[in-house]
PDB file of N, CA, C and O in Angstrom:
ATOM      1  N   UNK A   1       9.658  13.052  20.703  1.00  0.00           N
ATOM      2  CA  UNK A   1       9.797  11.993  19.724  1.00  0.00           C
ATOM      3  C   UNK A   1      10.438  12.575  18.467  1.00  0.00           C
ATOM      4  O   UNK A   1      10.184  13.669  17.965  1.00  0.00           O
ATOM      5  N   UNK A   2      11.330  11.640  18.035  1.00  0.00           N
ATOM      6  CA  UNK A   2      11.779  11.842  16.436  1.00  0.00           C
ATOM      7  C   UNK A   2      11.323  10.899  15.498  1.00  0.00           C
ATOM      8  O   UNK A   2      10.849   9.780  15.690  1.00  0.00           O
ATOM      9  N   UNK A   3      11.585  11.657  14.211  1.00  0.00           N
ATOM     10  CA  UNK A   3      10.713  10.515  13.208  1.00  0.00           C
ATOM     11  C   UNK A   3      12.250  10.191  12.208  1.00  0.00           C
ATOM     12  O   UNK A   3      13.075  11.099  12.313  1.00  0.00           O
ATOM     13  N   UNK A   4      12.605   9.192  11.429  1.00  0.00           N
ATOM     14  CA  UNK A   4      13.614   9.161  10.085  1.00  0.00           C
ATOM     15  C   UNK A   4      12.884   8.801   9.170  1.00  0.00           C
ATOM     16  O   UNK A   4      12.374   7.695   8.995  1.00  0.00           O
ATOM     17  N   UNK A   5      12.779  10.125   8.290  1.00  0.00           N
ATOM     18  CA  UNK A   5      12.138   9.981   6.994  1.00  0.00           C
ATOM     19  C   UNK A   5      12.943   9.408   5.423  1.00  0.00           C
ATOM     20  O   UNK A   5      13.990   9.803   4.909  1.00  0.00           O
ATOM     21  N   UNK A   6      12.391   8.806   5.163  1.00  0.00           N
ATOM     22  CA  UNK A   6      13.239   8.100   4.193  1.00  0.00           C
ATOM     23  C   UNK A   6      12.395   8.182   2.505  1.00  0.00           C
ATOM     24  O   UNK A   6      11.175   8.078   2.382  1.00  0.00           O
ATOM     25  N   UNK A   7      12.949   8.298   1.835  1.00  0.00           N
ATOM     26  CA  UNK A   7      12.587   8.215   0.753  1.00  0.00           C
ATOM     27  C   UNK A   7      13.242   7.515  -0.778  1.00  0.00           C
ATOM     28  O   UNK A   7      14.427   7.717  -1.044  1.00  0.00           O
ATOM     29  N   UNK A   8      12.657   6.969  -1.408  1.00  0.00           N
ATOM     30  CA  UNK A   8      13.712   5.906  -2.557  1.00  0.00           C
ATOM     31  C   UNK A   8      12.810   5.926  -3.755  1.00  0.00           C
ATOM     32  O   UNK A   8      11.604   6.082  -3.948  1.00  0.00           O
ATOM     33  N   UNK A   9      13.921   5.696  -4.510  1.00  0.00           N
ATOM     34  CA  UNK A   9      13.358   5.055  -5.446  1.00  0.00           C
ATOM     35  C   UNK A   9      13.499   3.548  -5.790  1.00  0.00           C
ATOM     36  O   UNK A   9      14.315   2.764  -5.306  1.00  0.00           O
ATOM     37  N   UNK A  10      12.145   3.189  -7.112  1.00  0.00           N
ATOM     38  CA  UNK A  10      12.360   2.013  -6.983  1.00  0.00           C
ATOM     39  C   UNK A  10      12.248   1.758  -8.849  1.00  0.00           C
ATOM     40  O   UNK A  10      11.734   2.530  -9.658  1.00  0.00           O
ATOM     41  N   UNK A  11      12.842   0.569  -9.094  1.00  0.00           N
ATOM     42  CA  UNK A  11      13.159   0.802 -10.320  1.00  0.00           C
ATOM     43  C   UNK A  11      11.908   0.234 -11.406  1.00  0.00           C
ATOM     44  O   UNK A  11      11.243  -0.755 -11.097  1.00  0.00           O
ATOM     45  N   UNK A  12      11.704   0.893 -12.557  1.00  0.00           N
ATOM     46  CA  UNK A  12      10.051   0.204 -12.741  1.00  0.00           C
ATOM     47  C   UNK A  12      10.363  -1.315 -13.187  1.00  0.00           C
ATOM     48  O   UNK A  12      11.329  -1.809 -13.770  1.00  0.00           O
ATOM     49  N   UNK A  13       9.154  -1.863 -12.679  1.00  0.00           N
ATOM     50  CA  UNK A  13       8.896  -3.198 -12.865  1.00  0.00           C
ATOM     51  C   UNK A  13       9.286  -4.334 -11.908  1.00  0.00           C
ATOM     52  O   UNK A  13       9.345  -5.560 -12.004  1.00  0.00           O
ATOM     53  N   UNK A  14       9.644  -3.002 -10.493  1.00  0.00           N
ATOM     54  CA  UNK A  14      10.383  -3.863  -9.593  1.00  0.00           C
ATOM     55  C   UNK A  14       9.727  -3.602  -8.301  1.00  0.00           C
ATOM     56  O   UNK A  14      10.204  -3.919  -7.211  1.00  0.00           O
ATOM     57  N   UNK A  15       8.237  -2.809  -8.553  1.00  0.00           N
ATOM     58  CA  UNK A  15       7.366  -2.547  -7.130  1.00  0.00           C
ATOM     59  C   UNK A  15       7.027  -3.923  -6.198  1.00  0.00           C
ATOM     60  O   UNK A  15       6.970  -3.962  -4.969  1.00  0.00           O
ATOM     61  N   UNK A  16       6.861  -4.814  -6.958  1.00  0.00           N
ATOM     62  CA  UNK A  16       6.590  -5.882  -5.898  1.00  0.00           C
ATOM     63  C   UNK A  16       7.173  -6.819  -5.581  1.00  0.00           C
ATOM     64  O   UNK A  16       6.591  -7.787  -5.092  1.00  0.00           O
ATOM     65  N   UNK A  17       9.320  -6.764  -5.896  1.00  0.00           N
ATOM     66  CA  UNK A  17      10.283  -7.315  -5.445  1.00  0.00           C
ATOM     67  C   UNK A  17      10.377  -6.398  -4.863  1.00  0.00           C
ATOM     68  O   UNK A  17      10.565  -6.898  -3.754  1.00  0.00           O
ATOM     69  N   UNK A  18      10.407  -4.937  -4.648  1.00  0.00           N
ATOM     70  CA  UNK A  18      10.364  -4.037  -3.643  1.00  0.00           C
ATOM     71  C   UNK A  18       9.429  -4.685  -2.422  1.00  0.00           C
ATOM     72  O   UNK A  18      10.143  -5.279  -1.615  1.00  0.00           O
ATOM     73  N   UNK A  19       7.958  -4.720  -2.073  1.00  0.00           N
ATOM     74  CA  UNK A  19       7.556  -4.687  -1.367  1.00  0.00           C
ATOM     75  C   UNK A  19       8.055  -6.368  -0.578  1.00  0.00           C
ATOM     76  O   UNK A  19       7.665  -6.714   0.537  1.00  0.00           O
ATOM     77  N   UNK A  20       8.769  -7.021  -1.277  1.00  0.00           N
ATOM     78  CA  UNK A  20       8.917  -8.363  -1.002  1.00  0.00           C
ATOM     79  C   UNK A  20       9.973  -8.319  -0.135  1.00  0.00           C
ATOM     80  O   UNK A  20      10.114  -9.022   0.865  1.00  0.00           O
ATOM     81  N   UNK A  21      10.920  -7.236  -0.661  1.00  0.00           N
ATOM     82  CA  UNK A  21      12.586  -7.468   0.252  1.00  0.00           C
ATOM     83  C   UNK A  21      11.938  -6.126   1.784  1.00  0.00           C
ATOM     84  O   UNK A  21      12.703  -6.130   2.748  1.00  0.00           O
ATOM     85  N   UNK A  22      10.859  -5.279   1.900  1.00  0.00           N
ATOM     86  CA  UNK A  22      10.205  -4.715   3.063  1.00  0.00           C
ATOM     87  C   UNK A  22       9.676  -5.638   3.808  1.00  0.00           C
ATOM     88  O   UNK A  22      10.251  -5.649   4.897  1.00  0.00           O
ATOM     89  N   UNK A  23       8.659  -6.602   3.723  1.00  0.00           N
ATOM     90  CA  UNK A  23       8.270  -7.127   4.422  1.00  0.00           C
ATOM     91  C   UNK A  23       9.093  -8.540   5.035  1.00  0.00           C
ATOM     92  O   UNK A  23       8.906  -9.053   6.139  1.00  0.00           O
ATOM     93  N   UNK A  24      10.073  -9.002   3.945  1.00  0.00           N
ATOM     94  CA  UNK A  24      11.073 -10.252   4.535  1.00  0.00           C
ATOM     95  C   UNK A  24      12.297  -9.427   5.307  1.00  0.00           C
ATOM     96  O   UNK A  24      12.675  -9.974   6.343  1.00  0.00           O
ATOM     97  N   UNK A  25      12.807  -8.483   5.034  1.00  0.00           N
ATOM     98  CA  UNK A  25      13.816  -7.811   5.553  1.00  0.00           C
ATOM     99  C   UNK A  25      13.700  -6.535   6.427  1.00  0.00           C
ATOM    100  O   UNK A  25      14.137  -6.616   7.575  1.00  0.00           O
ATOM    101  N   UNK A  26      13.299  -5.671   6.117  1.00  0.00           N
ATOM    102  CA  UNK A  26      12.772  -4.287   6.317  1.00  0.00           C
ATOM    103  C   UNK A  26      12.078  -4.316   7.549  1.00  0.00           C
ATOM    104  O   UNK A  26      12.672  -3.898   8.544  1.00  0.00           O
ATOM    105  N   UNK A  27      10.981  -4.717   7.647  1.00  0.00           N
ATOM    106  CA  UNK A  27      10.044  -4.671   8.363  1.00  0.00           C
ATOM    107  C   UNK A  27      10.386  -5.460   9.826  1.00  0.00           C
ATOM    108  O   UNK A  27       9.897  -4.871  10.790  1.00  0.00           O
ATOM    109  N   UNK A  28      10.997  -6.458  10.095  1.00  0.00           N
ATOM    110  CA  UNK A  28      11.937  -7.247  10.979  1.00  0.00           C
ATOM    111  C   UNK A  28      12.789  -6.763  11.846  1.00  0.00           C
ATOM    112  O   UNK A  28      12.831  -6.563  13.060  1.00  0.00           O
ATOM    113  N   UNK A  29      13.654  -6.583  10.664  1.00  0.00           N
ATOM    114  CA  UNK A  29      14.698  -5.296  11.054  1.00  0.00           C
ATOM    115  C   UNK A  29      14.258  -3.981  11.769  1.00  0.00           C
ATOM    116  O   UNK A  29      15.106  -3.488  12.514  1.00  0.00           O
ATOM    117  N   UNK A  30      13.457  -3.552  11.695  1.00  0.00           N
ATOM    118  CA  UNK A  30      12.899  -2.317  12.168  1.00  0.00           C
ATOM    119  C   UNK A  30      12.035  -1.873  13.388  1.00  0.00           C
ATOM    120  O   UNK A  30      11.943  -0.854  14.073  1.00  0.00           O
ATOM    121  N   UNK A  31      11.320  -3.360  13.341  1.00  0.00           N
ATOM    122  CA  UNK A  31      10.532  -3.978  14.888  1.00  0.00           C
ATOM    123  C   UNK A  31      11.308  -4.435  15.966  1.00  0.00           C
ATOM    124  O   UNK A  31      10.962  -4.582  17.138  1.00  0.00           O
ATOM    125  N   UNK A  32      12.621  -4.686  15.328  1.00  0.00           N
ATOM    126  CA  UNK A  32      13.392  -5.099  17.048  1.00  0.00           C
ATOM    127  C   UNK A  32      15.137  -3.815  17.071  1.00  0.00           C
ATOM    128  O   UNK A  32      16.222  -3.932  17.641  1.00  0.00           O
ATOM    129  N   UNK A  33      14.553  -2.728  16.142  1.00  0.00           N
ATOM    130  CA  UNK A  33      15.476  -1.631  16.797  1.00  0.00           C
ATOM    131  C   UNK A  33      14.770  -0.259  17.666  1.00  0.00           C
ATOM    132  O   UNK A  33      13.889   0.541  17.350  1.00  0.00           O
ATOM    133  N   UNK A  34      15.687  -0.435  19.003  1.00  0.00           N
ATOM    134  CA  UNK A  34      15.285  -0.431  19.934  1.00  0.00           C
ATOM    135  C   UNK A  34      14.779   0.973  20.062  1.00  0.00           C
ATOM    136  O   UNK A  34      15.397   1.742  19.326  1.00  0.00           O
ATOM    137  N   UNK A  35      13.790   1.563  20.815  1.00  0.00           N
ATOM    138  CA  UNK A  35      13.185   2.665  21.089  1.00  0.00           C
ATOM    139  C   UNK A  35      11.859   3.197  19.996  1.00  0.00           C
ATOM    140  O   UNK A  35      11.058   4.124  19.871  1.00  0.00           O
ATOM    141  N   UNK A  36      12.143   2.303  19.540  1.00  0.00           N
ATOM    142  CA  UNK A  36      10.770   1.853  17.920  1.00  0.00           C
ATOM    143  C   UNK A  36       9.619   2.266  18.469  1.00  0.00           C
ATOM    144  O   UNK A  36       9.110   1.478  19.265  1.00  0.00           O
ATOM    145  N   UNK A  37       8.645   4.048  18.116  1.00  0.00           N
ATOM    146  CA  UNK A  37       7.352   3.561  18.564  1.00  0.00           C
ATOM    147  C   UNK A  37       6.286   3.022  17.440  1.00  0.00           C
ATOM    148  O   UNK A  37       5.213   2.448  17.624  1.00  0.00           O
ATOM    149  N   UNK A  38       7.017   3.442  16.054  1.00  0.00           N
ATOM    150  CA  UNK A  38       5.727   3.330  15.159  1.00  0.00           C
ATOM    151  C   UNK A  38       6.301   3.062  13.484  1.00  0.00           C
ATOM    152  O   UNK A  38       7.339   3.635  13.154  1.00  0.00           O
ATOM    153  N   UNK A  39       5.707   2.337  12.656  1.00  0.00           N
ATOM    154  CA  UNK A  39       6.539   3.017  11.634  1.00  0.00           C
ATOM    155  C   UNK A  39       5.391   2.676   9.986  1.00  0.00           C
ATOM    156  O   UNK A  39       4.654   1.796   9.541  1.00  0.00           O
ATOM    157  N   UNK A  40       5.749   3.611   9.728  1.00  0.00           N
ATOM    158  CA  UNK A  40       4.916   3.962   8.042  1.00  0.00           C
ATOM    159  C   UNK A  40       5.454   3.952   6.936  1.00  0.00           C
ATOM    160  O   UNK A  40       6.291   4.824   6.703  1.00  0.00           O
ATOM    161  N   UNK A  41       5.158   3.037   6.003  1.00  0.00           N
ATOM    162  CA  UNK A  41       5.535   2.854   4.587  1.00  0.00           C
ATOM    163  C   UNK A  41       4.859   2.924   3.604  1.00  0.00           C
ATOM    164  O   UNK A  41       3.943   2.118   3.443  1.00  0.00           O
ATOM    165  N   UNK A  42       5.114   3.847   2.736  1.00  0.00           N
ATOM    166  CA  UNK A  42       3.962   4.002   1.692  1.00  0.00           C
ATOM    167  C   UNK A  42       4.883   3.955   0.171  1.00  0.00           C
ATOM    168  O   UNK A  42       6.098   4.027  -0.018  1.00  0.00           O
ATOM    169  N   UNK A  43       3.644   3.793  -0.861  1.00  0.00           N
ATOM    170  CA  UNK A  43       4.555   3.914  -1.939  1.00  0.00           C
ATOM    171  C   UNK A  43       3.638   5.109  -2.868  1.00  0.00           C
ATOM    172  O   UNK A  43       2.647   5.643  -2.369  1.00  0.00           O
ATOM    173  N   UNK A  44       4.103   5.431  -4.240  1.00  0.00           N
ATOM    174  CA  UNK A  44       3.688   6.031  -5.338  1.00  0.00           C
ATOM    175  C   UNK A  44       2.651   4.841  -6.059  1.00  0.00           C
ATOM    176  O   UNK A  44       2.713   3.639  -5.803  1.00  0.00           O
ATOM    177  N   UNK A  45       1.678   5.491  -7.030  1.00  0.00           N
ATOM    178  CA  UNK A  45       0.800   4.425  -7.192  1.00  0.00           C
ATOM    179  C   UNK A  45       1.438   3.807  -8.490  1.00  0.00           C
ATOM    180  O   UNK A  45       1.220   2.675  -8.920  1.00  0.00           O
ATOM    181  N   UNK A  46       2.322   4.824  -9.072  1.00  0.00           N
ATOM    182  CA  UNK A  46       3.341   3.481 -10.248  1.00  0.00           C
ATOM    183  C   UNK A  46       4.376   2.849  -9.588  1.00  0.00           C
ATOM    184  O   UNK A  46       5.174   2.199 -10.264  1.00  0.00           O
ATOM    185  N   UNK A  47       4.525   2.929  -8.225  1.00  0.00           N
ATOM    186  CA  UNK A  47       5.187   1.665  -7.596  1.00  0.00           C
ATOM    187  C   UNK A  47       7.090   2.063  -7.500  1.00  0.00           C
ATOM    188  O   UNK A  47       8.111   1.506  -7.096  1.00  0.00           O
ATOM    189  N   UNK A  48       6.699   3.347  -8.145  1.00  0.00           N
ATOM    190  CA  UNK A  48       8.381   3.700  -8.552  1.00  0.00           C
ATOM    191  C   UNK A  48       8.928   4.615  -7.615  1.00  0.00           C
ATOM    192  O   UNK A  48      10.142   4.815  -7.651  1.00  0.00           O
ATOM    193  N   UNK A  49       8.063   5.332  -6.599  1.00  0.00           N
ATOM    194  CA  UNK A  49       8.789   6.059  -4.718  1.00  0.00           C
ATOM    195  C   UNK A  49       8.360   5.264  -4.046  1.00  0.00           C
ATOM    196  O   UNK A  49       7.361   4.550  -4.135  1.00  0.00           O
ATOM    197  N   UNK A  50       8.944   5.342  -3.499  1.00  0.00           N
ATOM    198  CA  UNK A  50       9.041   4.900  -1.374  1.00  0.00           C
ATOM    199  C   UNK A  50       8.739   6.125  -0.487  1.00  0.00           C
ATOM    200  O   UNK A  50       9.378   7.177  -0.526  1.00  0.00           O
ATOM    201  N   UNK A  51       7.755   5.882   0.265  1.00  0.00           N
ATOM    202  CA  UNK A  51       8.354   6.937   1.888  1.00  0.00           C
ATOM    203  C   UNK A  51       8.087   6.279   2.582  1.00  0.00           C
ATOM    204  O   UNK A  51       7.009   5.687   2.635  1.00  0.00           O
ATOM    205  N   UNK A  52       9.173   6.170   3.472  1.00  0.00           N
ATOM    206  CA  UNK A  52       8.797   6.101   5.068  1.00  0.00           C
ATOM    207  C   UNK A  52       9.147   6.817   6.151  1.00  0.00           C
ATOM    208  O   UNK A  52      10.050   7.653   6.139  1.00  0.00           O
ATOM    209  N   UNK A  53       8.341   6.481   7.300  1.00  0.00           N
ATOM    210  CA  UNK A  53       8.418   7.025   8.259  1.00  0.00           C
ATOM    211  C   UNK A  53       8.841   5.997   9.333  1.00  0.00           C
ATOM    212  O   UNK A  53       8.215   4.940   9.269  1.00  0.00           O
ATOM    213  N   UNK A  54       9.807   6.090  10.342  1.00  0.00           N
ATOM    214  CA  UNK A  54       9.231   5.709  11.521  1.00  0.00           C
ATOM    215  C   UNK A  54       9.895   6.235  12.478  1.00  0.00           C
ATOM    216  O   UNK A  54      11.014   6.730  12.347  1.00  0.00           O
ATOM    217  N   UNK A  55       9.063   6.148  13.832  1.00  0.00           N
ATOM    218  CA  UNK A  55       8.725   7.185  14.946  1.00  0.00           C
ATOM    219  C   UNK A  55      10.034   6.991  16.393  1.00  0.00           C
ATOM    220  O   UNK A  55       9.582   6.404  17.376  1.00  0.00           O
ATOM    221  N   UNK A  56      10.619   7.173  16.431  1.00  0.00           N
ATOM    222  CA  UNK A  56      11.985   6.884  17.633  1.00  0.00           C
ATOM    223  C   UNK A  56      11.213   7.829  18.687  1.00  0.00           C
ATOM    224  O   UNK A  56      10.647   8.897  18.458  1.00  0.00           O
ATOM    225  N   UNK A  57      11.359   7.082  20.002  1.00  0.00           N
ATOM    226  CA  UNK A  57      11.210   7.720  21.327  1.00  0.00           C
ATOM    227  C   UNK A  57      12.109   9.126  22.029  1.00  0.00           C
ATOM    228  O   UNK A  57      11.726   9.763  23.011  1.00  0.00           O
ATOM    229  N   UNK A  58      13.563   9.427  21.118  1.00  0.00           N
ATOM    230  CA  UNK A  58      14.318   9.543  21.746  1.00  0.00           C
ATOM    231  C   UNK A  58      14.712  10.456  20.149  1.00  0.00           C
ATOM    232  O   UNK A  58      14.190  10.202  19.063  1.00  0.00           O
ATOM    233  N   UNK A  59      15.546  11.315  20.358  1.00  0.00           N
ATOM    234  CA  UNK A  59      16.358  11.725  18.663  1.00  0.00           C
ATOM    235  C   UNK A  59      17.790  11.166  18.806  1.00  0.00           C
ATOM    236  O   UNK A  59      18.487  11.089  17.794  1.00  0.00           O
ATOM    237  N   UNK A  60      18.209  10.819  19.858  1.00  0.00           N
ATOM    238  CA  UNK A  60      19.604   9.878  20.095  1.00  0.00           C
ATOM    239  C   UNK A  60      19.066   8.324  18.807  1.00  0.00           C
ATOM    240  O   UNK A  60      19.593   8.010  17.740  1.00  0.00           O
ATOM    241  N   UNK A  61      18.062   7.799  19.414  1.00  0.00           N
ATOM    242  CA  UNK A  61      17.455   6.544  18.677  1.00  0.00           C
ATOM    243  C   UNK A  61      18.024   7.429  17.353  1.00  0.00           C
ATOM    244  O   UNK A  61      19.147   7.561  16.866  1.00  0.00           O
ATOM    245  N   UNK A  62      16.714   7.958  17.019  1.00  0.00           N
ATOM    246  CA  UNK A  62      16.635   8.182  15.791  1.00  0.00           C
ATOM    247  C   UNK A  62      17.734   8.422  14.314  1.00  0.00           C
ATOM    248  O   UNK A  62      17.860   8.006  13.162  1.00  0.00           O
ATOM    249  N   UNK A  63      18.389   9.414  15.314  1.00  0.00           N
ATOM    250  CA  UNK A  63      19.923   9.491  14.457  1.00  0.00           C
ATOM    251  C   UNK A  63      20.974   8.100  14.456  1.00  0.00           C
ATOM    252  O   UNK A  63      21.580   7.753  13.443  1.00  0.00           O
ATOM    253  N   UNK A  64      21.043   7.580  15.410  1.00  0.00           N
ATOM    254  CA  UNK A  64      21.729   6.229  15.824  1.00  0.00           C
ATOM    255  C   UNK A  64      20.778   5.023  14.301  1.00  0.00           C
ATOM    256  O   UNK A  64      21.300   4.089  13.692  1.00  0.00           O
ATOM    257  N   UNK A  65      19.427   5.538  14.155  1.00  0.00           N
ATOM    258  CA  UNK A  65      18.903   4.230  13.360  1.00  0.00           C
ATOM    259  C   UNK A  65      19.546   5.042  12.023  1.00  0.00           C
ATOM    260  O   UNK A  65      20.520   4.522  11.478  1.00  0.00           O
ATOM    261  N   UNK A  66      18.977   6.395  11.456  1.00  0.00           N
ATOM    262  CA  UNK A  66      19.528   6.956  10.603  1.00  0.00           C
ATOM    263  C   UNK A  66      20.869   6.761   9.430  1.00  0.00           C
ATOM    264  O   UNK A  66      21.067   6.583   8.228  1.00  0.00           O
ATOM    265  N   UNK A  67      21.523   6.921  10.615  1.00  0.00           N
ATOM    266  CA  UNK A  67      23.056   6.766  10.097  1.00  0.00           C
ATOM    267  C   UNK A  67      23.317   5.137   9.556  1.00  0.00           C
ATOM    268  O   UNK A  67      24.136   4.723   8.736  1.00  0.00           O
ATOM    269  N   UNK A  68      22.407   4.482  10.261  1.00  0.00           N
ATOM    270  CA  UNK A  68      23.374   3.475   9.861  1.00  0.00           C
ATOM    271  C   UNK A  68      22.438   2.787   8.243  1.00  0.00           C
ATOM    272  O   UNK A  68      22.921   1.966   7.462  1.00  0.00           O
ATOM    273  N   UNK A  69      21.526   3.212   8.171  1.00  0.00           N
ATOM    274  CA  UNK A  69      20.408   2.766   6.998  1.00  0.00           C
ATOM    275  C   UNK A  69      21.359   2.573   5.538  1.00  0.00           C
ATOM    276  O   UNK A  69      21.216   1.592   4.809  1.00  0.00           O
ATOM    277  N   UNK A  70      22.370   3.714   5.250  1.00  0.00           N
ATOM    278  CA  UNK A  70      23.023   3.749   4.597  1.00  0.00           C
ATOM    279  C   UNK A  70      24.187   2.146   4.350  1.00  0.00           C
ATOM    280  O   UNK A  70      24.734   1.722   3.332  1.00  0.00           O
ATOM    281  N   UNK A  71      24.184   1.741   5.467  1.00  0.00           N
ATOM    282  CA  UNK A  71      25.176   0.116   5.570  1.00  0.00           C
ATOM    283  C   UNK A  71      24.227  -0.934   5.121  1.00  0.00           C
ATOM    284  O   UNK A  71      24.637  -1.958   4.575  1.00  0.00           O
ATOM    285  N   UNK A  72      22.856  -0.684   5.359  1.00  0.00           N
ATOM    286  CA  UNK A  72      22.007  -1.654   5.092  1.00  0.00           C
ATOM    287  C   UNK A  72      21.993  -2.303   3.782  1.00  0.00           C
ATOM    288  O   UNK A  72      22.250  -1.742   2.717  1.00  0.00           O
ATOM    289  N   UNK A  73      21.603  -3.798   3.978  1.00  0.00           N
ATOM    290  CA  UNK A  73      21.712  -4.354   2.450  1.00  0.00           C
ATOM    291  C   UNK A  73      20.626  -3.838   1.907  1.00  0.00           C
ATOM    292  O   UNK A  73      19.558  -3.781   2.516  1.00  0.00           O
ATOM    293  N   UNK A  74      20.815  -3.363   0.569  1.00  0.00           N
ATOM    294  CA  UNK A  74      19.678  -3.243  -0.229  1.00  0.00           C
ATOM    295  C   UNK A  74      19.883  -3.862  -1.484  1.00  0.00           C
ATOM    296  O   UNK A  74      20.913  -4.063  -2.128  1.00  0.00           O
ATOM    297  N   UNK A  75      18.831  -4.094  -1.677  1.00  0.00           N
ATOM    298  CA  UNK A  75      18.720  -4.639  -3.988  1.00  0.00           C
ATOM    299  C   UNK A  75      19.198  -3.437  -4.575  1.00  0.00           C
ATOM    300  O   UNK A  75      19.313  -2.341  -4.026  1.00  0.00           O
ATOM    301  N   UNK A  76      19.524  -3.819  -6.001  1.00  0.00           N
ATOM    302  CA  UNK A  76      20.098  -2.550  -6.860  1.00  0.00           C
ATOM    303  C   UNK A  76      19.028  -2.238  -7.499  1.00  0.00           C
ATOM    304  O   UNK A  76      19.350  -1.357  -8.297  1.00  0.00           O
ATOM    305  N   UNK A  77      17.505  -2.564  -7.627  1.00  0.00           N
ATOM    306  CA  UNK A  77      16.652  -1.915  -8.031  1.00  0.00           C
ATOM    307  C   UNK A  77      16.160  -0.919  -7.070  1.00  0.00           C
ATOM    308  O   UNK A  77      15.161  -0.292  -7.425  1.00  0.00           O
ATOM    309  N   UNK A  78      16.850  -0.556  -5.507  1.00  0.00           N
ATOM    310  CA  UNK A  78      15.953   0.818  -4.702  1.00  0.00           C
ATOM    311  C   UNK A  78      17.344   1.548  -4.543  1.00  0.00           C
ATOM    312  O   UNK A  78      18.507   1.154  -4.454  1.00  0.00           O
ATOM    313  N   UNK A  79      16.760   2.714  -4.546  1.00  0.00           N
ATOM    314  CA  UNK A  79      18.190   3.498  -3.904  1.00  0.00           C
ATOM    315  C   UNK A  79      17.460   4.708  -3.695  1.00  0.00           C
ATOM    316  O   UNK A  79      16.659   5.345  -4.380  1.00  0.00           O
ATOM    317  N   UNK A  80      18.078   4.882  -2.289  1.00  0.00           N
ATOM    318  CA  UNK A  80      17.978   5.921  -1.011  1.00  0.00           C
ATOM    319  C   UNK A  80      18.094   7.482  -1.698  1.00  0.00           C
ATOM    320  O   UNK A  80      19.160   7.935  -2.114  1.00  0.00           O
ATOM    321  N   UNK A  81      16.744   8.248  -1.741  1.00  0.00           N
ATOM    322  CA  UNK A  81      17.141   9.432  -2.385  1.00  0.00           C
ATOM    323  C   UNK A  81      17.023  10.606  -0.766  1.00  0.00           C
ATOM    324  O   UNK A  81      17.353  11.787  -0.867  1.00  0.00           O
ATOM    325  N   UNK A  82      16.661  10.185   0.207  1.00  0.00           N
ATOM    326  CA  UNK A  82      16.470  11.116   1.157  1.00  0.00           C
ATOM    327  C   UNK A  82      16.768  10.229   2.455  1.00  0.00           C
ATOM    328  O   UNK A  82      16.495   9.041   2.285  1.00  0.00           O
ATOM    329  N   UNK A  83      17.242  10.542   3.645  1.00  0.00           N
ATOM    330  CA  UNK A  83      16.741   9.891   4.543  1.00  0.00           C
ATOM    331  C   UNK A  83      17.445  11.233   5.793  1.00  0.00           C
ATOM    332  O   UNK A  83      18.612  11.559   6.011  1.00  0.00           O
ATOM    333  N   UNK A  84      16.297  11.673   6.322  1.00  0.00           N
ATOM    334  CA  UNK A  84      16.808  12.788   7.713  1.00  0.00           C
ATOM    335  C   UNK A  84      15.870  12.288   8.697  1.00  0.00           C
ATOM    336  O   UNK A  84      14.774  11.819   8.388  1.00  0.00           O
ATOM    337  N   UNK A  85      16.292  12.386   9.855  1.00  0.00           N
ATOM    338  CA  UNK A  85      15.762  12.608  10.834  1.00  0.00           C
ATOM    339  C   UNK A  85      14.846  14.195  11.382  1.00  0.00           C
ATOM    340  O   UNK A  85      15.315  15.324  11.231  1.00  0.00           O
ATOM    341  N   UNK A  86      13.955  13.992  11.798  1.00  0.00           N
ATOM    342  CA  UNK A  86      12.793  15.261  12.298  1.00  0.00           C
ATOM    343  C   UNK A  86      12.140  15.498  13.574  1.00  0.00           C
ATOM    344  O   UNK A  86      11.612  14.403  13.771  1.00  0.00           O
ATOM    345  N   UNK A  87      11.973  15.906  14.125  1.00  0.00           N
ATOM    346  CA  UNK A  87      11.372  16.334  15.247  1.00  0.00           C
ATOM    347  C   UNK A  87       9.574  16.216  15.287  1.00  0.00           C
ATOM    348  O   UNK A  87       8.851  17.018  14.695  1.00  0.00           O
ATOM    349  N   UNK A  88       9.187  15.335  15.909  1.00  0.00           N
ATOM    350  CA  UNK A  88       7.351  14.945  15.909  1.00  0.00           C
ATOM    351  C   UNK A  88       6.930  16.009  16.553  1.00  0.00           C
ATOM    352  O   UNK A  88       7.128  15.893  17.762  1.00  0.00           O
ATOM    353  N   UNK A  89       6.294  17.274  16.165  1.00  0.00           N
ATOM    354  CA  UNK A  89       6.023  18.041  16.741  1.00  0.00           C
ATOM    355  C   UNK A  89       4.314  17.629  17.142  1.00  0.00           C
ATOM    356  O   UNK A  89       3.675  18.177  18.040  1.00  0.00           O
ATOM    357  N   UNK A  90       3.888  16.731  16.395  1.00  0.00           N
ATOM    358  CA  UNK A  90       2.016  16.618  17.015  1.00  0.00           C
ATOM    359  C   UNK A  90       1.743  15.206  16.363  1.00  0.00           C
ATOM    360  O   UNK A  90       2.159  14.942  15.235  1.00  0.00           O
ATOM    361  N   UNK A  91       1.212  14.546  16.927  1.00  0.00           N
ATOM    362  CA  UNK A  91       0.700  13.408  16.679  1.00  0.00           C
ATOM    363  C   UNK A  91      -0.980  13.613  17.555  1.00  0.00           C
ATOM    364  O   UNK A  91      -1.451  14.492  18.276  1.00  0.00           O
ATOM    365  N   UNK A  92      -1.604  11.991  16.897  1.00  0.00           N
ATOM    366  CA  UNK A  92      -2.951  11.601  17.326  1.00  0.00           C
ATOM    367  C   UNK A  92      -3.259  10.308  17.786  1.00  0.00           C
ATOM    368  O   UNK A  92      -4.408  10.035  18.135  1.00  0.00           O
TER     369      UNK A  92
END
């Protein structure tokens, strides 16, 4: 398994138009690309990082979802400060 870790920022005062355009857009999007086993979103408690995680069956998936994150629409209050793909060496 591979994981694409992602990380952003978000601009202050904009944590919960953030979490608004994840769960209407984000989250959708992410459940019907294909080889999907899992995926994790967390934030900073001033609302101003992002991480996520989520889990590809395959590192073909993974890089294939990767690359293209960058085309994705986003708001001009988040912007992409990390996003690599990793190798799941242990899960539970």
């Amino acid at each position: 398994m591979h994981a694409v870790v992602v990380t952003v920022s978000i601009e202050p005062g904009h944590a919960e138009e953030a979490k608004a355009q994840l769960e209407t857009n984000v989250l959708p999007r992410a459940k019907e690309t294909p080889w999907v086993v899992s995926g994790y979103w967390t934030r900073s408690p001033d609302g101003e990082h992002g991480f996520s995680m989520v889990i590809f069956e395959n590192e073909e998936a993974a890089r294939a979802a990767a690359d293209n994150i960058p085309n994705l629409p986003t708001p001009d209050f988040v912007t992409f400060d990390n996003i690599e793909v990793r190798e799941v060496v242990a899960h539970f």
